[in-house]
N, CA, C and O atoms as a CHARMM CRD file, in Angstrom:
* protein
*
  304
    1    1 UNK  N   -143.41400 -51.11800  -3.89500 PROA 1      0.00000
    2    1 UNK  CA  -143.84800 -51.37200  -5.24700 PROA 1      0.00000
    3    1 UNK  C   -142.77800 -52.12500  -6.03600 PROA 1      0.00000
    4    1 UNK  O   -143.14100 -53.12200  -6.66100 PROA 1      0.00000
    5    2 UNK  N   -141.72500 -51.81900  -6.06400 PROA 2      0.00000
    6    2 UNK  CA  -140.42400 -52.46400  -6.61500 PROA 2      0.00000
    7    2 UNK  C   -140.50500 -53.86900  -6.20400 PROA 2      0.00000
    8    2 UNK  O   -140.22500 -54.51100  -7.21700 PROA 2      0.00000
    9    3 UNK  N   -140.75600 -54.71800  -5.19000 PROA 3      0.00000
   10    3 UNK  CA  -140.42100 -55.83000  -4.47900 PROA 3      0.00000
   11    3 UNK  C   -141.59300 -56.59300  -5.45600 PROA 3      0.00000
   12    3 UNK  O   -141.55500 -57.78600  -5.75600 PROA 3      0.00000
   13    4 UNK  N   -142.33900 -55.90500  -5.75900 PROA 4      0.00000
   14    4 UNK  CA  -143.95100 -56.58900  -6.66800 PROA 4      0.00000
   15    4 UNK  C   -143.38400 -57.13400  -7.71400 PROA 4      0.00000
   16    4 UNK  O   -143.27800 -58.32600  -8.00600 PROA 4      0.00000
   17    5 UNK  N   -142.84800 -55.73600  -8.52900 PROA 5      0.00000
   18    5 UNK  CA  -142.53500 -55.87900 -10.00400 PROA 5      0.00000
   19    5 UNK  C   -141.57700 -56.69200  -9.76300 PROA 5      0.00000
   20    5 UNK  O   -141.74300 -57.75700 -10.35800 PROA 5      0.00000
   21    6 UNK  N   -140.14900 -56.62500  -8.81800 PROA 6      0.00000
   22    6 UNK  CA  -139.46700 -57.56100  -9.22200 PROA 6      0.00000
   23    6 UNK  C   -140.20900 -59.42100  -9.13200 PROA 6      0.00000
   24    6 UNK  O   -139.82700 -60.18300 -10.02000 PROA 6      0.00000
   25    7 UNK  N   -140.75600 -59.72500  -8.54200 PROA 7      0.00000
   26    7 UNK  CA  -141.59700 -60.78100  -7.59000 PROA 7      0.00000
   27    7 UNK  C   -142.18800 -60.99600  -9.18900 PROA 7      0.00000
   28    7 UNK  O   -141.78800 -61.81500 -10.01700 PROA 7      0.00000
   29    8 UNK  N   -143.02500 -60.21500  -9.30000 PROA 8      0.00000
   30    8 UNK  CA  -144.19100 -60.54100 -10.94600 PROA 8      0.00000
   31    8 UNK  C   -142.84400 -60.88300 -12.43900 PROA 8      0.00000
   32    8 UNK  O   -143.19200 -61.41200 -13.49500 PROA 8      0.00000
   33    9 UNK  N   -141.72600 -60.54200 -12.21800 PROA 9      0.00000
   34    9 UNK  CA  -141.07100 -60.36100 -13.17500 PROA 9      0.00000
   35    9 UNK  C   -140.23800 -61.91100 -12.72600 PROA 9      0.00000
   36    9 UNK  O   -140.31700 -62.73500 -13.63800 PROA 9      0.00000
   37   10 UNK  N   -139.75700 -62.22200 -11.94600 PROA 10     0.00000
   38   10 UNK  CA  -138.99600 -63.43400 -12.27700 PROA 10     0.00000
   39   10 UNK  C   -139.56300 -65.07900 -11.91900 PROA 10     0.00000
   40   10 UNK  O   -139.19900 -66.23200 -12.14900 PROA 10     0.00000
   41   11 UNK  N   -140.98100 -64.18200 -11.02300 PROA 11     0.00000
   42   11 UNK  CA  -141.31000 -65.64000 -11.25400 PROA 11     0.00000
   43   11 UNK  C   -142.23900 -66.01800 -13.10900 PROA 11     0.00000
   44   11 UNK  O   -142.19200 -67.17200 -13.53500 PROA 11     0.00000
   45   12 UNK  N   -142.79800 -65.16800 -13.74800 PROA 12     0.00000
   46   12 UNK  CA  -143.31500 -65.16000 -15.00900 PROA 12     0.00000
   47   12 UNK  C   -142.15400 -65.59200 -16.07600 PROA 12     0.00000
   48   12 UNK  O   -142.33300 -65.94000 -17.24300 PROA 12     0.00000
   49   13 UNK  N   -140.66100 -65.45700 -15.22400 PROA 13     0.00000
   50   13 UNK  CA  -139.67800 -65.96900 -16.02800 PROA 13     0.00000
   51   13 UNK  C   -139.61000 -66.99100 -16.08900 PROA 13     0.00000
   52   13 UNK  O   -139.52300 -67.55600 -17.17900 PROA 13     0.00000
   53   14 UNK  N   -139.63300 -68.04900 -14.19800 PROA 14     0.00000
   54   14 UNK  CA  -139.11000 -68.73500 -14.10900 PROA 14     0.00000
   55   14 UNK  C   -140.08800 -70.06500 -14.29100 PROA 14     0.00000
   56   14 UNK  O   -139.78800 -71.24000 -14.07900 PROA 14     0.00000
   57   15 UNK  N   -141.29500 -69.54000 -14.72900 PROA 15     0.00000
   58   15 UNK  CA  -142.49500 -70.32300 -15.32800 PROA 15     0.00000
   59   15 UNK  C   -142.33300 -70.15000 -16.74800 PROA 15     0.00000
   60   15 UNK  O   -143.45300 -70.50800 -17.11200 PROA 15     0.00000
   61   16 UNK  N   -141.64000 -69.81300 -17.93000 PROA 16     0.00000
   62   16 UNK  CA  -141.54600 -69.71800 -19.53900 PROA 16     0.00000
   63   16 UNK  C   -140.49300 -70.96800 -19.66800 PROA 16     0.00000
   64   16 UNK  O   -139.58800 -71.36900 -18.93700 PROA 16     0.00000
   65   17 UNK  N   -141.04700 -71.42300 -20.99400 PROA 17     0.00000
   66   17 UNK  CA  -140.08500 -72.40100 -21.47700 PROA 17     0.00000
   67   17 UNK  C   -139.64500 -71.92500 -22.41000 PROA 17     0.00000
   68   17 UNK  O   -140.33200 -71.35300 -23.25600 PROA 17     0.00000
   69   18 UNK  N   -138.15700 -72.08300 -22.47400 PROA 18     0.00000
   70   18 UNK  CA  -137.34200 -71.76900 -24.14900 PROA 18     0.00000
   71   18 UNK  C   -136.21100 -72.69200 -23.72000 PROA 18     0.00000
   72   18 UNK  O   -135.73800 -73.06100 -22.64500 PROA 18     0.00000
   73   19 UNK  N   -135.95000 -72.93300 -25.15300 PROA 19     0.00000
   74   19 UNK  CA  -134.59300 -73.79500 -25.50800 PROA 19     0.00000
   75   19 UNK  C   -135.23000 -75.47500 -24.89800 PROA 19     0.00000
   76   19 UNK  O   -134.44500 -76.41600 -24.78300 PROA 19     0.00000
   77   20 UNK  N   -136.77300 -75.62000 -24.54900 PROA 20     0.00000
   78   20 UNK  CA  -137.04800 -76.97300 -24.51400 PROA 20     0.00000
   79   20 UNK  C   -136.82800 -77.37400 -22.88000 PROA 20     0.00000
   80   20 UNK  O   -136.98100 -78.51700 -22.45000 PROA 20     0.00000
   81   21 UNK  N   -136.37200 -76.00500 -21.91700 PROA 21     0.00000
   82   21 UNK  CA  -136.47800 -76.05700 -20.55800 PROA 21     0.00000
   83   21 UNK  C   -137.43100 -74.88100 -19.85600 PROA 21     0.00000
   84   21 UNK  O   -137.76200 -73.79100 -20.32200 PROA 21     0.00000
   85   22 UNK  N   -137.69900 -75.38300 -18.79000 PROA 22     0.00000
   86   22 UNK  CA  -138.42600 -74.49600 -17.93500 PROA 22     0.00000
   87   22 UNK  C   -137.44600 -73.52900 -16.54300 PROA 22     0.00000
   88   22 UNK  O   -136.90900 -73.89800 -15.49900 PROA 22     0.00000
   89   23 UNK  N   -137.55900 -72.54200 -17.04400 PROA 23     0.00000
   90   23 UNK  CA  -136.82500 -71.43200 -16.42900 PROA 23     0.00000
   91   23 UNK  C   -135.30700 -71.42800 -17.06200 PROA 23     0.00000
   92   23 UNK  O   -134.80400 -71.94300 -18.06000 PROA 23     0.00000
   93   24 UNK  N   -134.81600 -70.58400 -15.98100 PROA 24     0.00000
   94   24 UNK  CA  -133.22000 -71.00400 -15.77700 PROA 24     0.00000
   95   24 UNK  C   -132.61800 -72.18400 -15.54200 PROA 24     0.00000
   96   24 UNK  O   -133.29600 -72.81300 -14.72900 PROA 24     0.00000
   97   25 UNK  N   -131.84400 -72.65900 -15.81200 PROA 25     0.00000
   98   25 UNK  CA  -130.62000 -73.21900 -14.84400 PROA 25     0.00000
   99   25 UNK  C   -129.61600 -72.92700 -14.09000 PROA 25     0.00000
  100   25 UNK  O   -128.93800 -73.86700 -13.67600 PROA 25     0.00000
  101   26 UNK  N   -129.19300 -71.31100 -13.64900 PROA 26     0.00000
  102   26 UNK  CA  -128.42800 -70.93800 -12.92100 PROA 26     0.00000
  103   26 UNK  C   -129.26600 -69.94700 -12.69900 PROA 26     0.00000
  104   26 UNK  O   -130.04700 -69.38200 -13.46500 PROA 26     0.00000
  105   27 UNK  N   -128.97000 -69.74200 -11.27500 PROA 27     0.00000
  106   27 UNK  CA  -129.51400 -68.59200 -10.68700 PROA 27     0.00000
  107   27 UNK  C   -128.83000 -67.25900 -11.14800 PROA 27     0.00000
  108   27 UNK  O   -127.61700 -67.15000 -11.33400 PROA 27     0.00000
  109   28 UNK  N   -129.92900 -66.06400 -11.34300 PROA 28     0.00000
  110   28 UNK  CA  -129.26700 -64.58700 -12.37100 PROA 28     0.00000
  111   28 UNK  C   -128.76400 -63.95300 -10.85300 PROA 28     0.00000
  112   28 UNK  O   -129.35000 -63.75700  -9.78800 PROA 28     0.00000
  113   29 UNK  N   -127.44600 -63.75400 -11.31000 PROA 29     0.00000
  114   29 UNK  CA  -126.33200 -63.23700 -10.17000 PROA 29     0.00000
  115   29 UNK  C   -125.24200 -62.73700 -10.38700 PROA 29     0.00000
  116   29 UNK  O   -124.29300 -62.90000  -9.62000 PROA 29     0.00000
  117   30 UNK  N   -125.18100 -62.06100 -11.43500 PROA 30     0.00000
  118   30 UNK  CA  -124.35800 -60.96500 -12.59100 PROA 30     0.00000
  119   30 UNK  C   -124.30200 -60.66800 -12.13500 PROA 30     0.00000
  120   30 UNK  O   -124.87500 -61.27300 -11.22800 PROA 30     0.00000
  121   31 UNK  N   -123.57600 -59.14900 -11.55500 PROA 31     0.00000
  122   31 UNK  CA  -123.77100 -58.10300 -10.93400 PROA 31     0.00000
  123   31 UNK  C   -123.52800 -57.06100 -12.28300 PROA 31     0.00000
  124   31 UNK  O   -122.53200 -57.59800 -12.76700 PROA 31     0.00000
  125   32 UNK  N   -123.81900 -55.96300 -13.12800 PROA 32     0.00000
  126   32 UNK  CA  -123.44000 -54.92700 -13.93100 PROA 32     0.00000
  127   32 UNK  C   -123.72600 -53.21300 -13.26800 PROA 32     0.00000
  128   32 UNK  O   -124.46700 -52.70300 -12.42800 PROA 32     0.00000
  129   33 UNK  N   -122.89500 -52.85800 -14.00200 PROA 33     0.00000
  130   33 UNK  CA  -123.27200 -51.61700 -13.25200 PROA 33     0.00000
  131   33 UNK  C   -122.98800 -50.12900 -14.34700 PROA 33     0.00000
  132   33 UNK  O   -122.69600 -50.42800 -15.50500 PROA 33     0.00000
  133   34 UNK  N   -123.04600 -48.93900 -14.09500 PROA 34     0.00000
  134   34 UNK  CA  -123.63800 -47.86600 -15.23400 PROA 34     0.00000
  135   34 UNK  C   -122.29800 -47.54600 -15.62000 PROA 34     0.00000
  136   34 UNK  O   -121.27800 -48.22800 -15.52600 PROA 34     0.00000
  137   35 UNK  N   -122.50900 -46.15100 -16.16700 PROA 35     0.00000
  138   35 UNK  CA  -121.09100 -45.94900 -16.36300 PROA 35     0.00000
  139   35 UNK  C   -120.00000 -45.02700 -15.12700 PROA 35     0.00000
  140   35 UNK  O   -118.79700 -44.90400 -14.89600 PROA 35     0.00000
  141   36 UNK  N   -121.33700 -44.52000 -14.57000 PROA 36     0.00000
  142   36 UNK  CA  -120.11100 -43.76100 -13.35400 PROA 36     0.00000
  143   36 UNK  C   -120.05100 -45.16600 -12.26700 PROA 36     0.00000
  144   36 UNK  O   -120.25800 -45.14300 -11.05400 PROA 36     0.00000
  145   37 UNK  N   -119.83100 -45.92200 -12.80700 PROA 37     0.00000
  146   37 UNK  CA  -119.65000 -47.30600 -11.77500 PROA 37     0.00000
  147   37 UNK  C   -120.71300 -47.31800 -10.34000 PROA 37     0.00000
  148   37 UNK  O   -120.39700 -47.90800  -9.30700 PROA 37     0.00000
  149   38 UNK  N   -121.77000 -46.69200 -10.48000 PROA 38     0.00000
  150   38 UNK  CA  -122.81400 -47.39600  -9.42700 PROA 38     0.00000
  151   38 UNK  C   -123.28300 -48.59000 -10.11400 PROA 38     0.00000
  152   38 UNK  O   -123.31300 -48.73400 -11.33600 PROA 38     0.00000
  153   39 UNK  N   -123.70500 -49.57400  -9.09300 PROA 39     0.00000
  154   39 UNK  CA  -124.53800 -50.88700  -9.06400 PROA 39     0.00000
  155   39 UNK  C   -125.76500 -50.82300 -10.08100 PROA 39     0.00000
  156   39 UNK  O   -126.63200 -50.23000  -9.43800 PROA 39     0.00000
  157   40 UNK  N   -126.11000 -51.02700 -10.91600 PROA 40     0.00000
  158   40 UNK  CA  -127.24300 -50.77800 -11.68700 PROA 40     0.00000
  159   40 UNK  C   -128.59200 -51.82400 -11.69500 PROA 40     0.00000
  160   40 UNK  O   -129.78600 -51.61800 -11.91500 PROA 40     0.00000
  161   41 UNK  N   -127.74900 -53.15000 -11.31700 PROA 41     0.00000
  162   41 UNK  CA  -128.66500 -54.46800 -11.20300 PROA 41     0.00000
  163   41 UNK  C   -127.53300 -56.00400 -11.30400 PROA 41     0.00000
  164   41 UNK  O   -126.33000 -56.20000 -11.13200 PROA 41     0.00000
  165   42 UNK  N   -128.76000 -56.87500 -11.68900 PROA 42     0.00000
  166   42 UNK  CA  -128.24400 -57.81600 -12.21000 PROA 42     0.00000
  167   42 UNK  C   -129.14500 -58.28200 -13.77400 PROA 42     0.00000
  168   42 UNK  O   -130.35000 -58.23300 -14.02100 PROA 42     0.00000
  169   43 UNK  N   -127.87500 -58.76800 -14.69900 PROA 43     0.00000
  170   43 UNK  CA  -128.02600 -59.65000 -15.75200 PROA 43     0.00000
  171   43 UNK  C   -127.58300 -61.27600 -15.55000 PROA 43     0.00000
  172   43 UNK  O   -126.95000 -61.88300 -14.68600 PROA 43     0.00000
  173   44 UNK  N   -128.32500 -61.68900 -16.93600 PROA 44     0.00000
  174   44 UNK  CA  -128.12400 -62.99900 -16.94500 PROA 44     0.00000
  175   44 UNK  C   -128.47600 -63.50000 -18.38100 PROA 44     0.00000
  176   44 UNK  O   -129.50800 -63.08900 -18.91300 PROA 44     0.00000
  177   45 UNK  N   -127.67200 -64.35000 -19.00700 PROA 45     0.00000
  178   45 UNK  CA  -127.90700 -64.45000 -20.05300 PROA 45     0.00000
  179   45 UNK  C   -127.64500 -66.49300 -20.16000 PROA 45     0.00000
  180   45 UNK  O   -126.79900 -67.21600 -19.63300 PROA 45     0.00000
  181   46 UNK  N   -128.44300 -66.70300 -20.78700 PROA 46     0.00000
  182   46 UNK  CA  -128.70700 -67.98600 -20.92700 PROA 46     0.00000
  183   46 UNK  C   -129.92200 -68.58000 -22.29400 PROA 46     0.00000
  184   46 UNK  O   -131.07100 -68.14100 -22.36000 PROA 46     0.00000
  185   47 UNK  N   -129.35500 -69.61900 -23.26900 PROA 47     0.00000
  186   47 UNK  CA  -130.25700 -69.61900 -24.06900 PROA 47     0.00000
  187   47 UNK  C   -130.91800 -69.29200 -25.07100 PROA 47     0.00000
  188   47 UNK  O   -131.86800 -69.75500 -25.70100 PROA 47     0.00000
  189   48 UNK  N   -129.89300 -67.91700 -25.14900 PROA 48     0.00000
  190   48 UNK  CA  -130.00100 -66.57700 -26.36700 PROA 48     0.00000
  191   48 UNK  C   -131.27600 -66.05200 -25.55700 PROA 48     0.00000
  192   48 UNK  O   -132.39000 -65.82800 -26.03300 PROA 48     0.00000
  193   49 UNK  N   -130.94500 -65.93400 -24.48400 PROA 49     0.00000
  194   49 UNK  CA  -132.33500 -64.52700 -23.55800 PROA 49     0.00000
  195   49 UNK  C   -131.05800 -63.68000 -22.45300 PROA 49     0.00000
  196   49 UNK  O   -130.07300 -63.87600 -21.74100 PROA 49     0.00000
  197   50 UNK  N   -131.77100 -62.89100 -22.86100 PROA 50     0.00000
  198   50 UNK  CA  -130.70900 -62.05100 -21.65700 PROA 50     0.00000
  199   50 UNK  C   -132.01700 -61.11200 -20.81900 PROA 50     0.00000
  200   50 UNK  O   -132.80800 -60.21700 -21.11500 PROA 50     0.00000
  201   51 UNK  N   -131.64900 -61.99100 -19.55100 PROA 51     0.00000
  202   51 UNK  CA  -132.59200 -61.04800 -18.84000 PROA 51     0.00000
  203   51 UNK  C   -131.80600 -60.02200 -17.72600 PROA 51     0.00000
  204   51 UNK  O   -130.70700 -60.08800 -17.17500 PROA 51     0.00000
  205   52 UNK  N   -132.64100 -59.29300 -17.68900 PROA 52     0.00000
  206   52 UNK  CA  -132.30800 -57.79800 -16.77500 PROA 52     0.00000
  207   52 UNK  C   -132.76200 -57.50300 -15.70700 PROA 52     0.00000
  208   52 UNK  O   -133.84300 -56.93900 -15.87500 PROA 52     0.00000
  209   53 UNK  N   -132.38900 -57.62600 -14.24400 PROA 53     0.00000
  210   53 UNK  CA  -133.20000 -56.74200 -13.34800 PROA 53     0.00000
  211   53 UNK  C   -132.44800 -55.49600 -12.76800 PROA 53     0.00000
  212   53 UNK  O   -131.32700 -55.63400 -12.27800 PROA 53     0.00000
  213   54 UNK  N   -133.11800 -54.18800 -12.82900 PROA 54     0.00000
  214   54 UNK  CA  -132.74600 -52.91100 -12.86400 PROA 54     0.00000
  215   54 UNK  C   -132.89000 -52.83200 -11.38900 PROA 54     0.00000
  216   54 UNK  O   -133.89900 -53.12800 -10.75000 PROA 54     0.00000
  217   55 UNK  N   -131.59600 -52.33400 -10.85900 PROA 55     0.00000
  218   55 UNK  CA  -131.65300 -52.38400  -9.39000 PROA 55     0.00000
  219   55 UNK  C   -132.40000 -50.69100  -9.45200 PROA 55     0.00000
  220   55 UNK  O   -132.05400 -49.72500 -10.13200 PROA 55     0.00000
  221   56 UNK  N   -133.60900 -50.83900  -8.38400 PROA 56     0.00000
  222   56 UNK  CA  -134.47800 -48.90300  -7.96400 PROA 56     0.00000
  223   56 UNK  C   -135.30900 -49.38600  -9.25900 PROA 56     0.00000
  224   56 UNK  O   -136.34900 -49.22600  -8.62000 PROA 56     0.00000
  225   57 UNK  N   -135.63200 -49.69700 -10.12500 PROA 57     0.00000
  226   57 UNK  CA  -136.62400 -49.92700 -11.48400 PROA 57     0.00000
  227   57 UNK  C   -137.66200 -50.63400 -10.95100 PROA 57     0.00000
  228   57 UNK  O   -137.50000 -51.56900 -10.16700 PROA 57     0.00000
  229   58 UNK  N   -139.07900 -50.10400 -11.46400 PROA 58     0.00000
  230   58 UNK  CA  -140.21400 -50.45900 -11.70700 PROA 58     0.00000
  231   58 UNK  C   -140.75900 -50.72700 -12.90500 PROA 58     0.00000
  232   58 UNK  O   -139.91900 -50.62400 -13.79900 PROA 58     0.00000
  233   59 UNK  N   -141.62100 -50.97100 -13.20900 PROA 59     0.00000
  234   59 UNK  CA  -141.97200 -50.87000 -15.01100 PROA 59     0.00000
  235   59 UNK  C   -142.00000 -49.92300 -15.51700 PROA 59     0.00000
  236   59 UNK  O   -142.18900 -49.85400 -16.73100 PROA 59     0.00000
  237   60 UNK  N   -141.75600 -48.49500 -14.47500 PROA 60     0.00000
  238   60 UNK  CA  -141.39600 -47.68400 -15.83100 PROA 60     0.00000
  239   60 UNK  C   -139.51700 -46.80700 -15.94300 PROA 60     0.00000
  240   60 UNK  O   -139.04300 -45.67300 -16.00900 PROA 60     0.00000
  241   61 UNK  N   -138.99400 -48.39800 -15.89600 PROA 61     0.00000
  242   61 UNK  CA  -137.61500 -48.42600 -15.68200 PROA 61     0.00000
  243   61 UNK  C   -136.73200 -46.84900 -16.40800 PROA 61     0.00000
  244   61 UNK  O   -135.98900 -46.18000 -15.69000 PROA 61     0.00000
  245   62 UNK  N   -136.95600 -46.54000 -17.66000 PROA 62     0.00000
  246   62 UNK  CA  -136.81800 -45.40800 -17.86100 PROA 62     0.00000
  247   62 UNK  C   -136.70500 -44.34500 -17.75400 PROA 62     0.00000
  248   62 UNK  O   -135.87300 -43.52300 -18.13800 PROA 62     0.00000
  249   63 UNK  N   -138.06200 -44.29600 -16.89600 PROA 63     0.00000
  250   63 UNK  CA  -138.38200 -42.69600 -15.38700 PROA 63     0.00000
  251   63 UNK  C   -137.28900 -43.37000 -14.57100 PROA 63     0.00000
  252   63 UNK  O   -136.15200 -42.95000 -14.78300 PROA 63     0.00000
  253   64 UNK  N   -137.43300 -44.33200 -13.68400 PROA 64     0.00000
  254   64 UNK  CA  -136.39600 -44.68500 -12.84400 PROA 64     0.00000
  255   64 UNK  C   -135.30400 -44.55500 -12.23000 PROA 64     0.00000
  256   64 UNK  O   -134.87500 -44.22600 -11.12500 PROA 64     0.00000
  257   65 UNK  N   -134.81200 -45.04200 -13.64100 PROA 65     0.00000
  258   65 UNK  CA  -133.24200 -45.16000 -13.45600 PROA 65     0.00000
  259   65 UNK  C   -132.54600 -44.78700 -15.08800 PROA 65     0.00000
  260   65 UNK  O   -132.27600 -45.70000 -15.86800 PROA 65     0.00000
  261   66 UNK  N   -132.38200 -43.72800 -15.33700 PROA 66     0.00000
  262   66 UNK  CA  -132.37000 -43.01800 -17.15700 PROA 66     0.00000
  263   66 UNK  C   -131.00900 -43.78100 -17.08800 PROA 66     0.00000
  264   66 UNK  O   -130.88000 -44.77000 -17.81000 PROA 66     0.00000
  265   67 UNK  N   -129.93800 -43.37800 -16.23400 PROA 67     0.00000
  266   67 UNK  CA  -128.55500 -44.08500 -16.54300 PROA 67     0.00000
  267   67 UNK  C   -128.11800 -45.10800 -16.87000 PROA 67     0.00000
  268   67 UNK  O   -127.27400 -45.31200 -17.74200 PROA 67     0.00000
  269   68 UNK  N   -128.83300 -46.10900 -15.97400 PROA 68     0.00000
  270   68 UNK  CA  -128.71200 -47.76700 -16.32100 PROA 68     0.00000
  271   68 UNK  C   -129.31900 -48.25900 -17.22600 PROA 68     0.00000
  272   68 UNK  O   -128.90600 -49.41200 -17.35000 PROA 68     0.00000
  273   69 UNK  N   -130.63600 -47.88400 -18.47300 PROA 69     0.00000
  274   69 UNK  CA  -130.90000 -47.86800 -19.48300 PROA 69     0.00000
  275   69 UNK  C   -129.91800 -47.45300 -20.54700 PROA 69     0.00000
  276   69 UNK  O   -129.31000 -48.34500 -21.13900 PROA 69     0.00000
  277   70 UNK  N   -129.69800 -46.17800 -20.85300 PROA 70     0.00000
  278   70 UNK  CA  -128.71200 -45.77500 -21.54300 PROA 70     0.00000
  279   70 UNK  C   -127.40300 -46.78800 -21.76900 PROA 70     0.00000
  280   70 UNK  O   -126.80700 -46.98000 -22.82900 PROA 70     0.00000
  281   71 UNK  N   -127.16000 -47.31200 -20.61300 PROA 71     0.00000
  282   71 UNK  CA  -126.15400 -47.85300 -20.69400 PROA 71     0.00000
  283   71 UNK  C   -126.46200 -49.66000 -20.80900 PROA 71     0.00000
  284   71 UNK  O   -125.53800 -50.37200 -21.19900 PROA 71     0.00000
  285   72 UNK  N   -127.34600 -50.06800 -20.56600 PROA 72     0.00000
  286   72 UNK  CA  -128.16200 -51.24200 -21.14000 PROA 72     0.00000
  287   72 UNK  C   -127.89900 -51.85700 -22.64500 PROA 72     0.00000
  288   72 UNK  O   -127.57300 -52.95200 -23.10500 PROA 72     0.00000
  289   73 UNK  N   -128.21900 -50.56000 -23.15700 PROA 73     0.00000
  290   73 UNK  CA  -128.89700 -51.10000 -25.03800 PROA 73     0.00000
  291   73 UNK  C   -127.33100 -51.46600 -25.36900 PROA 73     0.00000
  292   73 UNK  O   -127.14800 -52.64000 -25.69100 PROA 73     0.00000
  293   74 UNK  N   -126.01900 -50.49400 -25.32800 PROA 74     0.00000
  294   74 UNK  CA  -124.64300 -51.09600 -26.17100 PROA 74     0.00000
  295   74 UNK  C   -124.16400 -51.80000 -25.82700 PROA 74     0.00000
  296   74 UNK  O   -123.31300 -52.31200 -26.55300 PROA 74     0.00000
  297   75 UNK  N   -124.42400 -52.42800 -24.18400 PROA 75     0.00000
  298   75 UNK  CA  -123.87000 -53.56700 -23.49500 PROA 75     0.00000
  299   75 UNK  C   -124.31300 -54.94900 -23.80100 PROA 75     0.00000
  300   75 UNK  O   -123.52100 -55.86600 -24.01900 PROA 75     0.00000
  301   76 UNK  N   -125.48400 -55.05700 -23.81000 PROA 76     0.00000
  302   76 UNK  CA  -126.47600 -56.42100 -24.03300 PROA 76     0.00000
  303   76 UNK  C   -127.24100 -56.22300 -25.20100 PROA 76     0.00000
  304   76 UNK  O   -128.04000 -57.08400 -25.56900 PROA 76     0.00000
């Protein structure tokens, strides 16, 4: 199920236009991680968008993964 959401989630990205381009221009390859230092995902910020993929997250990222949220909102 994860492989979906991620799949539905970056290509719907990489089809949006902002800033007058279509998608990215660098591939999202951040690495961030929580606060007890596990891997949490990758960010990417470009454009004034900061996008997120929650490494173990589905859409209901919250149930998921509570840690890497929490630690989401004061970072980005």
């Amino acid at each position: 199920m994860t492989d979906y959401h991620l799949f539905c989630a970056f290509f719907s990205q990489q089809n949006t236009t902002f800033g007058g381009i279509q998608g990215f221009t660098r591939k999202p390859a951040t690495p961030w991680h929580d606060d007890s230092g596990k891997f949490a995902g990758i960010v990417h910020q470009e454009r004034n968008w900061t996008y997120v993929l929650f490494n173990d997250g589905s859409h209901t990222v919250p149930k998921d993964v509570p840690a890497a949220v929490s630690n989401l909102f004061p970072r980005y």
